[in-house]
DOVEXVEX-410098 format. One record per residue (C-alpha): residue number from 1; residue in one letter; x, y, z. Coordinates in steps of 0.2 Angstrom, whole numbers. Layout:
// residues N
VOMI  num  residu     c1     c2     c3
VOMI  NUM       a      X      Y      Z
...
***
This chain:
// residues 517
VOMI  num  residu     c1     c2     c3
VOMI    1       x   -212    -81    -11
VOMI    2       x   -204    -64     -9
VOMI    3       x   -210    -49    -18
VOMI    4       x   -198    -41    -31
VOMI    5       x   -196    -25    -19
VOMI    6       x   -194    -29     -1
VOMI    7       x   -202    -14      8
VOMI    8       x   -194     -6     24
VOMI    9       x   -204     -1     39
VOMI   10       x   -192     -3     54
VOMI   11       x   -174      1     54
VOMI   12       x   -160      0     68
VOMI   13       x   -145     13     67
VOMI   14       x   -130     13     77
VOMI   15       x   -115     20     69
VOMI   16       x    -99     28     77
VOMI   17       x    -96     37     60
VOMI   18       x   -109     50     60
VOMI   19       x   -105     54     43
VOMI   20       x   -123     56     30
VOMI   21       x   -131     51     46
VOMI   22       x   -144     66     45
VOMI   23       x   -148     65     26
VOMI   24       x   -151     44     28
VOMI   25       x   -163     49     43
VOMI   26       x   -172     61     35
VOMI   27       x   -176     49     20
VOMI   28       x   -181     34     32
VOMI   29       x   -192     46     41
VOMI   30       x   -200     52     23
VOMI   31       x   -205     36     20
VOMI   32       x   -212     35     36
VOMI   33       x   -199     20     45
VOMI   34       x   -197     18     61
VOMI   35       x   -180     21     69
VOMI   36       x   -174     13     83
VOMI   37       x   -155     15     89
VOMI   38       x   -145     18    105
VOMI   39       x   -133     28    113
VOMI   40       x   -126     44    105
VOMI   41       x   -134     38     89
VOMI   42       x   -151     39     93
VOMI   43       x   -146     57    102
VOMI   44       x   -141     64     87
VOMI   45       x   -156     58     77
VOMI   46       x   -168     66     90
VOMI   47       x   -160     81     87
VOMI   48       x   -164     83     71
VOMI   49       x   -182     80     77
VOMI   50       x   -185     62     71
VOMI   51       x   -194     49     79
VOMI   52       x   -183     38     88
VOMI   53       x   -184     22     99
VOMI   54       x   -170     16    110
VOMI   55       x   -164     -1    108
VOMI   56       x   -167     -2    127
VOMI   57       x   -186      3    128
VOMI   58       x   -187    -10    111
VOMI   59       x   -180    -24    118
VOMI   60       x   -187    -20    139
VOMI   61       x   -169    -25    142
VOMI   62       x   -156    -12    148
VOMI   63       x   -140     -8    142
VOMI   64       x   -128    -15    152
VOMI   65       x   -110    -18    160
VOMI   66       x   -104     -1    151
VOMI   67       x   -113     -5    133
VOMI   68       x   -105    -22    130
VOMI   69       x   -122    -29    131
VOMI   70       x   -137    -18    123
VOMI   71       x   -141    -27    105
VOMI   72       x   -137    -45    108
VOMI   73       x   -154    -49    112
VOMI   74       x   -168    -59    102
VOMI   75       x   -179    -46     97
VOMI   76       x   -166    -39     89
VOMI   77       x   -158    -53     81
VOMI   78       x   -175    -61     80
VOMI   79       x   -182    -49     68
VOMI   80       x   -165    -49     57
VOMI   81       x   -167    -69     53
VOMI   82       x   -183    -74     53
VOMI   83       x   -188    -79     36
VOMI   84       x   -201    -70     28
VOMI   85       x   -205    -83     17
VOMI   86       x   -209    -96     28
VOMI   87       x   -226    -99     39
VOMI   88       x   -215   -105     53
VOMI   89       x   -204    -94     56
VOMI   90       x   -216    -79     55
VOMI   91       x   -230    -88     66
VOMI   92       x   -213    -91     80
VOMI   93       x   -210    -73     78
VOMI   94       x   -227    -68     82
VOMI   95       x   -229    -80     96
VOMI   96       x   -213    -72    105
VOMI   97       x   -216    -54    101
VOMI   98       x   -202    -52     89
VOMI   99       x   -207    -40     76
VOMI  100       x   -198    -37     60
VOMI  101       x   -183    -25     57
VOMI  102       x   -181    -24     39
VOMI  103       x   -164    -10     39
VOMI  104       x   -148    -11     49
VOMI  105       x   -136      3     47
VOMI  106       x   -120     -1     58
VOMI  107       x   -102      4     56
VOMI  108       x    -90     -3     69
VOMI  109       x    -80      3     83
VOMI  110       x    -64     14     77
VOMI  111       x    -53     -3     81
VOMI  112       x    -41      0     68
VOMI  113       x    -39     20     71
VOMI  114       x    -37     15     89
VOMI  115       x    -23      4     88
VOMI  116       x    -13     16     73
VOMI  117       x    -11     29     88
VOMI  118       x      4     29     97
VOMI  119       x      6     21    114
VOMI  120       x    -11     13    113
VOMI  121       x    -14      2    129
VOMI  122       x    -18    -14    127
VOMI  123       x    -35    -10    137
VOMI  124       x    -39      4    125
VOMI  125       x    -37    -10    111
VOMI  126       x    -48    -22    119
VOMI  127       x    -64    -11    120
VOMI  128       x    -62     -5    105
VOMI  129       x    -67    -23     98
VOMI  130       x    -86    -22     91
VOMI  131       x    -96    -36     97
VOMI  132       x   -114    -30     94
VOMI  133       x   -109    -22     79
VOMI  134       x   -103    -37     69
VOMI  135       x   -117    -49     76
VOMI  136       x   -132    -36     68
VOMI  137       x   -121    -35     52
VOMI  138       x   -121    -54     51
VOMI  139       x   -139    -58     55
VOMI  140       x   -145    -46     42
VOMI  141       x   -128    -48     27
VOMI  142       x   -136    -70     30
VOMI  143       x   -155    -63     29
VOMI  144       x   -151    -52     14
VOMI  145       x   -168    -58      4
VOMI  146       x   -177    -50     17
VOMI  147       x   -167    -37     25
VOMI  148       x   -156    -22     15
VOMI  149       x   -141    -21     28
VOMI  150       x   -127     -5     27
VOMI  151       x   -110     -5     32
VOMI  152       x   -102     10     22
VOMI  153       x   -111     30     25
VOMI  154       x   -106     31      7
VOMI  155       x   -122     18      0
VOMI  156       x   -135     30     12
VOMI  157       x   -139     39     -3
VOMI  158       x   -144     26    -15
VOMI  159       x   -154     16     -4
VOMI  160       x   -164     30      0
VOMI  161       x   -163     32    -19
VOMI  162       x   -170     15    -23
VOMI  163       x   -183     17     -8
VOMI  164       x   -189     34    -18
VOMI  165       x   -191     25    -34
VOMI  166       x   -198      8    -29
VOMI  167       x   -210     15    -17
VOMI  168       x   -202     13      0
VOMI  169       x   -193     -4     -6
VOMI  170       x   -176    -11     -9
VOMI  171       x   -171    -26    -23
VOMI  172       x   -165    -40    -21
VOMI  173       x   -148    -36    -32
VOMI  174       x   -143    -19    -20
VOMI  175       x   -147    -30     -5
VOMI  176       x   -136    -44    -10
VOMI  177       x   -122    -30    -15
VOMI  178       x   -124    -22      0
VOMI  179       x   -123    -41     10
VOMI  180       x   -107    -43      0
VOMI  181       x    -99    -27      9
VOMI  182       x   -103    -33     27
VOMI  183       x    -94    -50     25
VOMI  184       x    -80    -40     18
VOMI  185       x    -80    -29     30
VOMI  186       x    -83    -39     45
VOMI  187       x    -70    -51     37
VOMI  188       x    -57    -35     35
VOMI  189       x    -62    -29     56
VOMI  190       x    -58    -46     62
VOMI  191       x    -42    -48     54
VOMI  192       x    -34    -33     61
VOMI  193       x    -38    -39     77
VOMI  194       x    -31    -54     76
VOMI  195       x    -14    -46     68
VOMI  196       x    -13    -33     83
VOMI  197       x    -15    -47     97
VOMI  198       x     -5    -57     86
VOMI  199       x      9    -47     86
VOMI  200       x     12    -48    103
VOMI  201       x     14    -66    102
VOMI  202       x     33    -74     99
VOMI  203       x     27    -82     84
VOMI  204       x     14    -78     71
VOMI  205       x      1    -91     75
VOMI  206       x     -8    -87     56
VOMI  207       x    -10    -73     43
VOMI  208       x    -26    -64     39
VOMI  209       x    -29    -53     24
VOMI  210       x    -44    -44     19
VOMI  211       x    -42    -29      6
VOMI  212       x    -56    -22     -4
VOMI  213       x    -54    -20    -23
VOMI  214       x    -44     -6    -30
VOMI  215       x    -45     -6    -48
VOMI  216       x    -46    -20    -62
VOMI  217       x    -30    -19    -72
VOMI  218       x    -28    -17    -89
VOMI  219       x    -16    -35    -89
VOMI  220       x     -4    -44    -79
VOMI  221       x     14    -49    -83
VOMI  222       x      8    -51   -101
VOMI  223       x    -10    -46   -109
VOMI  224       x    -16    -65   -108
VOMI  225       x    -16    -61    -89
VOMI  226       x    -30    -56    -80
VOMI  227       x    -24    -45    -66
VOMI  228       x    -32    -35    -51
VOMI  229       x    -27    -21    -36
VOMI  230       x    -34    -25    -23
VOMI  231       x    -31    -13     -5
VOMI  232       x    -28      6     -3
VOMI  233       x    -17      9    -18
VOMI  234       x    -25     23    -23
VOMI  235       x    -22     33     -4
VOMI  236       x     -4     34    -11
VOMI  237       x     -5     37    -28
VOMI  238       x    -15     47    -40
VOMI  239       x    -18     44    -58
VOMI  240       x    -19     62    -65
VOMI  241       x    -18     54    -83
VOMI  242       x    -14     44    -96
VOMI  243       x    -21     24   -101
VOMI  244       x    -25     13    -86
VOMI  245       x    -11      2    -76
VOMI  246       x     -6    -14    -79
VOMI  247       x      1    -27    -66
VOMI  248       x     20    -20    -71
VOMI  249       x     16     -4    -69
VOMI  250       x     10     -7    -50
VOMI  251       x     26    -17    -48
VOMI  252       x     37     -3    -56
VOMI  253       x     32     13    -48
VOMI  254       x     31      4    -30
VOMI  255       x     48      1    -35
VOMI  256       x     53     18    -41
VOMI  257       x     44     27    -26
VOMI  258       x     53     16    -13
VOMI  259       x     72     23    -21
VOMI  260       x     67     40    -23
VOMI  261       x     63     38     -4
VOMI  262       x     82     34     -1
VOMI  263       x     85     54     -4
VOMI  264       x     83     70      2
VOMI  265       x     91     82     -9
VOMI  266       x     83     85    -26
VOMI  267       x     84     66    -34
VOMI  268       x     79     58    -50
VOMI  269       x     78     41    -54
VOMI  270       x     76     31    -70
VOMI  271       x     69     13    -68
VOMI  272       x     65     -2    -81
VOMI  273       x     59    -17    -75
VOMI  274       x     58    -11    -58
VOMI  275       x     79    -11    -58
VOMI  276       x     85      5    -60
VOMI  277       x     96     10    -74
VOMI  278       x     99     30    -69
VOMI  279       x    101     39    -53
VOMI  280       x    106     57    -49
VOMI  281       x    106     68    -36
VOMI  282       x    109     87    -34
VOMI  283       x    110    104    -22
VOMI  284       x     97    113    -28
VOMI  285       x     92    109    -46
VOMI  286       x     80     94    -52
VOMI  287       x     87     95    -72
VOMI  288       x    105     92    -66
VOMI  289       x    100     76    -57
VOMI  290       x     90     71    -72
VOMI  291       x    105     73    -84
VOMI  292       x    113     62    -72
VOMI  293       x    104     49    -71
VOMI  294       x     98     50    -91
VOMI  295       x    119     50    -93
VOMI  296       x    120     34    -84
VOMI  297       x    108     23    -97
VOMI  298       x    101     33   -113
VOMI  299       x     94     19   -121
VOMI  300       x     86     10   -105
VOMI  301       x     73     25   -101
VOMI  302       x     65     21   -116
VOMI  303       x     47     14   -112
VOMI  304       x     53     17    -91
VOMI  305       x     50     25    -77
VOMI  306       x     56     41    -72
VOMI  307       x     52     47    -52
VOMI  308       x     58     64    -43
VOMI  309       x     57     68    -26
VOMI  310       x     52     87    -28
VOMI  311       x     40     97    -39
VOMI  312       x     41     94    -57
VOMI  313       x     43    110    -66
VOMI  314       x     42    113    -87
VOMI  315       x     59    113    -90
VOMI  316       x     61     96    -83
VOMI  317       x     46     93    -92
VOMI  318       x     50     96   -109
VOMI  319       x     66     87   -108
VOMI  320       x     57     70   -102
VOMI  321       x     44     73   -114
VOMI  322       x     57     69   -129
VOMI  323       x     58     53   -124
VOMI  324       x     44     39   -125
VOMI  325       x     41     37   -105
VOMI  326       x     29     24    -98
VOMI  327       x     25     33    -80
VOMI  328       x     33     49    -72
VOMI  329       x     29     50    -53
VOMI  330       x     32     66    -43
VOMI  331       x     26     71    -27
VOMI  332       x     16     87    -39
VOMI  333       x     17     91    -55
VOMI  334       x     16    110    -57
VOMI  335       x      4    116    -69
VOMI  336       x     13    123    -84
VOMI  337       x     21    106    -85
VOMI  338       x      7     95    -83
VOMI  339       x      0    105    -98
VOMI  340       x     15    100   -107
VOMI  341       x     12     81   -102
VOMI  342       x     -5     81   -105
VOMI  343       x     -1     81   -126
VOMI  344       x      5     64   -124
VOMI  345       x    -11     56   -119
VOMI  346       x     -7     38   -116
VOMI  347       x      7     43   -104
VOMI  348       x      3     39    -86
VOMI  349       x      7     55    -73
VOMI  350       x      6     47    -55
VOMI  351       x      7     57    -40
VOMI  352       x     15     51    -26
VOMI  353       x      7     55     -7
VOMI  354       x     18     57      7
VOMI  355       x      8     44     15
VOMI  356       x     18     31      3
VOMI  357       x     33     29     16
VOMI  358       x     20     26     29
VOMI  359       x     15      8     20
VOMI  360       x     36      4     19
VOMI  361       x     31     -1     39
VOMI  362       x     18    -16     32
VOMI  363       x     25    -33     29
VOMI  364       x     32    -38     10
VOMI  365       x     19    -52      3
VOMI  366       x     22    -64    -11
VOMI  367       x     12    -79    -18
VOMI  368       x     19    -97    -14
VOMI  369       x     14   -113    -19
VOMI  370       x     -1   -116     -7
VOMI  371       x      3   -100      2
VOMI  372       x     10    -84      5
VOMI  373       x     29    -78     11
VOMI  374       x     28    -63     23
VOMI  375       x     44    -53     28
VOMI  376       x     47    -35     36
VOMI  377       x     51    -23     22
VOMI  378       x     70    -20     19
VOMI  379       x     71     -1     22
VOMI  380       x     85      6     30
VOMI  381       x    103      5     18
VOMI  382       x    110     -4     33
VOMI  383       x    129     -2     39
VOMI  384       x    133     15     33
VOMI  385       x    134     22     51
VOMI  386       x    153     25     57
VOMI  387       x    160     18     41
VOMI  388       x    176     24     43
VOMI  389       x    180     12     58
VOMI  390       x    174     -4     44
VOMI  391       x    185     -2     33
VOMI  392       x    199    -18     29
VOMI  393       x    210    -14     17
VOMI  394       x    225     -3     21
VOMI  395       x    223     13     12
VOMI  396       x    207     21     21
VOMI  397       x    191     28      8
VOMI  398       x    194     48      4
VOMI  399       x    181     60      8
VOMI  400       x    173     60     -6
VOMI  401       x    175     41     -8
VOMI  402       x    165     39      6
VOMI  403       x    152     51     -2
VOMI  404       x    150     40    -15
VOMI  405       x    151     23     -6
VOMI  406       x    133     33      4
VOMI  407       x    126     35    -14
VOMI  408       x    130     17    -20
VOMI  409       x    126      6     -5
VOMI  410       x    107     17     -6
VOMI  411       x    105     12    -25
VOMI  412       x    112     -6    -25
VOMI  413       x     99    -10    -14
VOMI  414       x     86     -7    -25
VOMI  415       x     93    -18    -39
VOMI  416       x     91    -37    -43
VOMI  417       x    104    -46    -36
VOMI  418       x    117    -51    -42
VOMI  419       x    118    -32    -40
VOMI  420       x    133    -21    -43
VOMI  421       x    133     -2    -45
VOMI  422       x    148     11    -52
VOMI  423       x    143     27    -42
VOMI  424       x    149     45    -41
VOMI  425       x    144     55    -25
VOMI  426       x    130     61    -34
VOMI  427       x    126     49    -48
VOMI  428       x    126     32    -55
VOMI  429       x    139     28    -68
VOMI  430       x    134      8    -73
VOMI  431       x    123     -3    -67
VOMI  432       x    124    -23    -68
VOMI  433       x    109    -32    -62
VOMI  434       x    100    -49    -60
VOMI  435       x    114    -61    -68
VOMI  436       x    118    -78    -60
VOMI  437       x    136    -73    -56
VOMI  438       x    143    -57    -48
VOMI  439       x    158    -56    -60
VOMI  440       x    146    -56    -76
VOMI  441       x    135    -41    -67
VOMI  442       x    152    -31    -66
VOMI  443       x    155    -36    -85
VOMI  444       x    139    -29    -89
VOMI  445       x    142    -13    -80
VOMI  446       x    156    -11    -88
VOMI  447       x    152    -12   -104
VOMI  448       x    138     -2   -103
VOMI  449       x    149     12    -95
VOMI  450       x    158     10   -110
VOMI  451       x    143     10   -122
VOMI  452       x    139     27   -112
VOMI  453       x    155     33   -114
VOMI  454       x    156     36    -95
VOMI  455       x    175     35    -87
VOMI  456       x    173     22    -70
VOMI  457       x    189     31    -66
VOMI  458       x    190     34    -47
VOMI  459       x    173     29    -43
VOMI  460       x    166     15    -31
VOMI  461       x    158      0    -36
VOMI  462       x    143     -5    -21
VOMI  463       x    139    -26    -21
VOMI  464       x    124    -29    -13
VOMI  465       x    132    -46     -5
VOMI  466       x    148    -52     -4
VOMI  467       x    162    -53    -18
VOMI  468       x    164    -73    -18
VOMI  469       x    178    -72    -28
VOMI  470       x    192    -58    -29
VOMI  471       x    187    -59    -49
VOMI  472       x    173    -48    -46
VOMI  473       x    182    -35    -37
VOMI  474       x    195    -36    -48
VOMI  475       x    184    -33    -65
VOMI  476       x    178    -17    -56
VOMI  477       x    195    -11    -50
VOMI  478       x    204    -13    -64
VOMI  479       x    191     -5    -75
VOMI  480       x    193     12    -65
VOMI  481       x    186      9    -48
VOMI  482       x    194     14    -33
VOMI  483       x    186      9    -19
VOMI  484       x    173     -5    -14
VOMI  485       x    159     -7     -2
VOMI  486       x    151    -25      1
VOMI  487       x    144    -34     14
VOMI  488       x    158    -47     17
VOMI  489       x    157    -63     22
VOMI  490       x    163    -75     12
VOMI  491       x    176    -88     13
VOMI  492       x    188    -79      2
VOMI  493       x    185    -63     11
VOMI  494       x    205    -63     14
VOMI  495       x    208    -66     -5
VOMI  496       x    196    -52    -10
VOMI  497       x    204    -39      1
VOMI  498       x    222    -47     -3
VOMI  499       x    217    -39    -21
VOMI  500       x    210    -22    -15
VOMI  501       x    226    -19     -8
VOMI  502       x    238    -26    -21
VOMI  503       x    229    -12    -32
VOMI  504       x    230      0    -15
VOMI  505       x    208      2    -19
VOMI  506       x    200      6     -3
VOMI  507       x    187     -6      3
VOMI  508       x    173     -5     19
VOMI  509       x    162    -21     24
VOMI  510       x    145    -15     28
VOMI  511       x    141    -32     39
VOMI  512       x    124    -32     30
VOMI  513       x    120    -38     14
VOMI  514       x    103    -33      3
VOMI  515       x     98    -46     -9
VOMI  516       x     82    -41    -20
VOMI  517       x     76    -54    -29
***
């Protein structure tokens, strides 16, 4: 039977992330283990004066064929899996001169750093794939009852916490914890190998996913619904206050961030359900693109989300803070207007890193019966270059039709299909989403419009796919619009321009369509 605190006497460290190294050394050394390591590892610990054996001089094997080969050897892997509990086992050891290591510290080669650089070789990949590394992490994660084994420089300090208060030992709990994060770990490293060899392949032959948990979330879709965030989440976003996220929450400022992305002027968007139901955009100043967007929808923001893409001052501030808001995202919130937020304490402020367009490059991922769905992410608003030469009716857009035609195509993206969006240059003016037929989306946006009291005179309606029908198109024209940008593509294509012209509407045909379902 094993003792409650398994004590630690010998200990191997080889880590490539040298981080906490010094302060975990010294505490081993305090309580009086001995090290044995390799390479620039066991370099680095001799130079803070500590004892140190080499793995080489441990095993009397050399390192060999450049390092490939210096810890897979049965002294080392013998003294991480024999069973201290059994006679047999221990009487095998002795007979074969294996003696007990009780503590491995590893973390693996940089594989995924290496292979994020630009113009990495496939060479450069290849030696970057820990082989030592994982088999040590292994042995001890599967010998945990006997052996406290550390993956992560940030649990240094609280093993040699629970060495300092159970007198050089570890418990069973903390060793099975620590196990836990190797298998994790090992299981996340061997993934993204296999995705970056993979992805040279024609097909994908399978699809891994490993992702460390984020946060617990206060629900899912309803409060019956257990939900959690599992990956790096919190590298993009920071909570700076207000009650934790649910599973909507997630789903809506993902949503948000990814339009905001769409601009580069000063841009504000409203968004309920992740569709959004305000957009606006101006020069210089944040508060005109607000009232914009707010114009568009005044009662929708209610219990939204509202996301900018600059700085949010106190002026903006204190208008938002009128109105019962769920989450604001900005990329900062300055401090005279987080002051101002903070009185409403259950309001969530997220900050948005720059690092968010960064992860628009990973793959979509959906559940699926038995499965997952896996697609590229749809980023670019596609077919707005040369626009001028798609055009199909007779009269050409104007100028400023074209303007708005840019600002429709990069909103109607972003909203449930059947999608159709009134836009200005610089604003949204109606929004109709998610309805079974395209027509009843313009009938929506339409009536809202008029529940606003906006005027759709002149402006452009965007589809995300094509008009089917001319009854769409001619819903939108004949409630003001004066020009049209769709994808095109359906069998009554002729008919549909056949009505643009008889109500001389301008109308381009992107060639790409951007269904959001």
């Amino acid at each position: 039977m094993l003792p409650a605190f398994m004590s630690i006497s010998r200990a191997l460290i080889s880590v490539s992330d040298k981080s906490g190294l010094e302060d975990f050394a010294k505490g081993l050394h305090r309580h009086g283990v001995e090290i044995l390591s390799t390479g620039g590892t066991a370099k680095a610990i001799a130079a803070l004066g500590i004892p140190v054996t080499e793995v080489s001089d441990f095993t009397g094997f050399p390192e060999m064929l450049d390092g490939r080969v210096k810890t897979l050897h049965p002294k080392i892997h013998g003294g991480l899996l024999y069973r201290r509990d059994l006679a047999a086992h221990r009487e095998q050891a002795e007979e074969n001169g294996i003696a007990p290591i009780d503590l491995v510290a590893v973390n693996l080669y940089p594989f995924e750093e290496t292979v994020a650089r630009e113009g990495v070789t496939r060479e450069e990949a290849i030696e970057q794939i820990d082989i030592g590394g994982p088999s040590m992490l292994r042995s001890a994660a599967k010998n945990h009852d006997s052996v406290t084994v550390v993956v992560d420089p940030a649990d240094y300090a609280a093993v040699v916490a629970e060495m300092d208060e159970h007198k050089g030992g570890t418990t069973l709990k903390t060793r099975e914890r620590l196990a836990i994060k190797v298998f994790q770990r090992t299981a996340a490293y061997d993934a993204a190998i296999a995705a970056h060899l993979n992805a040279a392949q024609e097909t994908d032959a399978s699809f891994s996913l490993s992702l460390p948990l984020c946060q617990e979330l206060r629900y899912g879709e309803n409060p019956h619904q257990k939900a959690s965030l599992y990956g790096r989440f919190d590298e993009h976003f920071k909570q700076l206050q207000g009650k934790g996220l649910s599973y909507t929450n997630v789903l809506d400022i993902a949503a948000a961030a990814e339009l905001i992305l769409e601009f580069r002027r000063p841009a504000v968007a409203i968004l309920k359900h992740t569709n959004p139901c305000g957009v606006g955009a101006d020069s210089e100043d944040l508060r005109l693109a607000w009232e914009k967007a707010f114009e568009t929808d005044r009662q929708a923001p209610f219990g939204g989300v509202i996301v900018c893409n600059r700085p949010l001052g106190v002026g903006l501030a204190r208008v938002i803070a009128e109105i019962f808001t769920d989450v604001i995202i900005a990329p900062e919130f300055e401090s005279d207007a987080r002051a101002l937020l903070q009185k409403k304490k259950n309001l969530r402020l997220i900050q948005m890193h720059p690092t968010f367009a960064d992860t628009l490059e990973q793959p979509v991922i959906h559940s699926a019966p038995g499965g997952i769905l896996v697609m590229d992410h749809d980023v670019r608003a596609l077919g707005l270059e040369e626009i001028e030469k798609k055009v199909v009716t007779q009269r050409p857009p104007t100028a400023e039709e074209i303007e708005a035609m840019r600002f429709g195509w990069r909103i109607v993206k972003h909203v449930k299909s059947n999608a159709i969006v009134f836009a200005a240059s610089d604003r949204t003016l109606a929004i109709g989403a998610g309805q079974m037929s395209r027509v009843d989306s313009c009938r929506i946006a339409t009536w809202k419009a008029e529940q606003a009291g906006l005027s759709l005179k002149g402006s452009v309606v965007a589809s995300d796919a094509m008009f089917p029908f001319p009854d769409g198109l001619i819903h939108a024209l004949e409630a003001g619009a004066s020009a049209a940008i769709q994808p095109g593509g359906s069998m009554r294509d002729e008919e549909v321009i056949a009505a643009a012209n008889e109500r001389e509407a301008a109308m381009v045909f992107t060639g790409h369509r951007h269904f959001l379902h």
